[in-house]
C-alpha positions in Angstrom: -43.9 11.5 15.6 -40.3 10.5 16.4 -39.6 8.4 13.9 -41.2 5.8 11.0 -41.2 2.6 10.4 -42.9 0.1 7.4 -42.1 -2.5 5.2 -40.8 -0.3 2.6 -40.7 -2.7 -0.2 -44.4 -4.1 0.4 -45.7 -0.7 1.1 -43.8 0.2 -3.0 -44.9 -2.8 -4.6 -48.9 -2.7 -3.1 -48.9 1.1 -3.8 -51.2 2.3 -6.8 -50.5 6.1 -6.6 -48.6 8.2 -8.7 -47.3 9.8 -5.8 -48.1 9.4 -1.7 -46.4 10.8 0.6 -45.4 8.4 3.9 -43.2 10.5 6.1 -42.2 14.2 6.5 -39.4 15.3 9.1 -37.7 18.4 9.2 -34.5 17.5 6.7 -36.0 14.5 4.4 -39.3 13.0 3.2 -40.0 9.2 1.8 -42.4 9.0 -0.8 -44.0 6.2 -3.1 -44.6 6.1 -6.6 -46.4 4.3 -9.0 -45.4 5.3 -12.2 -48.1 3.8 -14.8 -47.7 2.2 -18.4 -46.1 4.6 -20.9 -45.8 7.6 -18.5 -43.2 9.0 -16.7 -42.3 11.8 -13.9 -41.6 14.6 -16.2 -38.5 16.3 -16.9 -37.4 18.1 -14.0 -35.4 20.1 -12.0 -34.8 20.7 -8.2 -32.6 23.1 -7.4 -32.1 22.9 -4.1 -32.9 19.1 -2.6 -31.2 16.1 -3.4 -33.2 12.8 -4.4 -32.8 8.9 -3.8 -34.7 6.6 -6.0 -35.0 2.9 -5.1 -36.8 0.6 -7.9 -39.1 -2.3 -6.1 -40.8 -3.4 -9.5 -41.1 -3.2 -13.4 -38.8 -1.6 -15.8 -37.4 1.6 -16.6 -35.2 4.2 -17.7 -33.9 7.5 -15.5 -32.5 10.1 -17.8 -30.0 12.7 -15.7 -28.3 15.6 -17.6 -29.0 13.5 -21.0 -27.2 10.2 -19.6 -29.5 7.4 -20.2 -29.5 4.7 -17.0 -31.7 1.4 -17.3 -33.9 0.6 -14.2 -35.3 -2.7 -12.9 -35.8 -4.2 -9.4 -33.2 -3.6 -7.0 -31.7 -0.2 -8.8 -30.8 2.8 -7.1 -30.7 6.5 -8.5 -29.0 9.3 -7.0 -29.9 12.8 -8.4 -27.9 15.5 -6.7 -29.4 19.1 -6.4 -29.4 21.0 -9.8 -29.3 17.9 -11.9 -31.9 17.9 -15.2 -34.3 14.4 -14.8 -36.8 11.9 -15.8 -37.9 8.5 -14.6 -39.5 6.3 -17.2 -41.8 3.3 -17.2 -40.3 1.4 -20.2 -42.0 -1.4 -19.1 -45.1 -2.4 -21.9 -47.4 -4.3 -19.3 -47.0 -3.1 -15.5 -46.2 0.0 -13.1 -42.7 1.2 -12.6 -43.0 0.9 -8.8 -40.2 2.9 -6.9 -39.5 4.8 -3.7 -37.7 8.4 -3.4 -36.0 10.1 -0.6 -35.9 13.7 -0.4 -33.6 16.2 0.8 -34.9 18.5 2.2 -38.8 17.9 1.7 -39.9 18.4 -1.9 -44.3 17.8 -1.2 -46.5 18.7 1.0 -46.9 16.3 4.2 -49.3 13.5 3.4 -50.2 14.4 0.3 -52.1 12.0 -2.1 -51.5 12.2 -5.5 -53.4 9.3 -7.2 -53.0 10.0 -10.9 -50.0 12.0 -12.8 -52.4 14.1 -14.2 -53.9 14.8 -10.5 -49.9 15.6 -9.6 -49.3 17.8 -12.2 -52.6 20.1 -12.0 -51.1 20.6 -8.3 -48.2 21.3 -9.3 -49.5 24.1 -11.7 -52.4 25.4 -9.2 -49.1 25.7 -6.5 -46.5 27.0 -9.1 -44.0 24.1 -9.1 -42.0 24.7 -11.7 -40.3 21.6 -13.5 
């Protein structure tokens, strides 16, 4: 594949997956995320890839090196390499729905992760450490 092309925004706000994987190429990947009610990514740290977050839908918080942003529709997060993170549904009755760029690739290519819990027993199967 060349390229890739979708309506990003639809695609975000229809997606009920934790995590899924759309695009893979050699220097970045786009990924969906659905993070439910109450939960949140998990505080984390990538040492080596940079991250975009775009928010499509519901409410949040991002928390980078113990700076506290808020999130709603329309906000954008940059988390360069290194930096200590979470993303947070604050939102008490729907999904924080968002979209992340990485750079390079952080997952797999195509992989499906429909539940955080299904993400992080991955993660711990394939020695991610967070």
């Amino acid at each position: 594949m060349k390229g890739y092309h979708i309506d990003i925004e639809k695609k975000t706000e229809e997606n009920e997956y934790f995590r899924e994987v759309l695009f893979t190429g050699p220097n970045s990947q786009l990924v969906v995320m659905s993070i439910g009610v109450g939960e949140d990514i998990g505080m984390e740290i990538h040492d080596d890839i940079d991250q975009f977050i775009r928010i499509e839908g519901g409410m949040g918080k991002a928390i980078l090196d113990n700076i506290e942003y808020e999130l709603k529709d329309g906000s954008a997060v940059v988390i360069p390499a290194g930096t200590k993170h979470n993303v947070i549904n604050t939102s008490l009755d729907k999904a924080l729905k968002l979209y992340t760029v990485y750079t390079p690739p952080e997952h797999p290519d195509g992989v499906v992760h429909k539940t955080k819990a299904e993400a992080l027993a991955y993660e711990k199967e394939h020695h991610h450490d967070h």
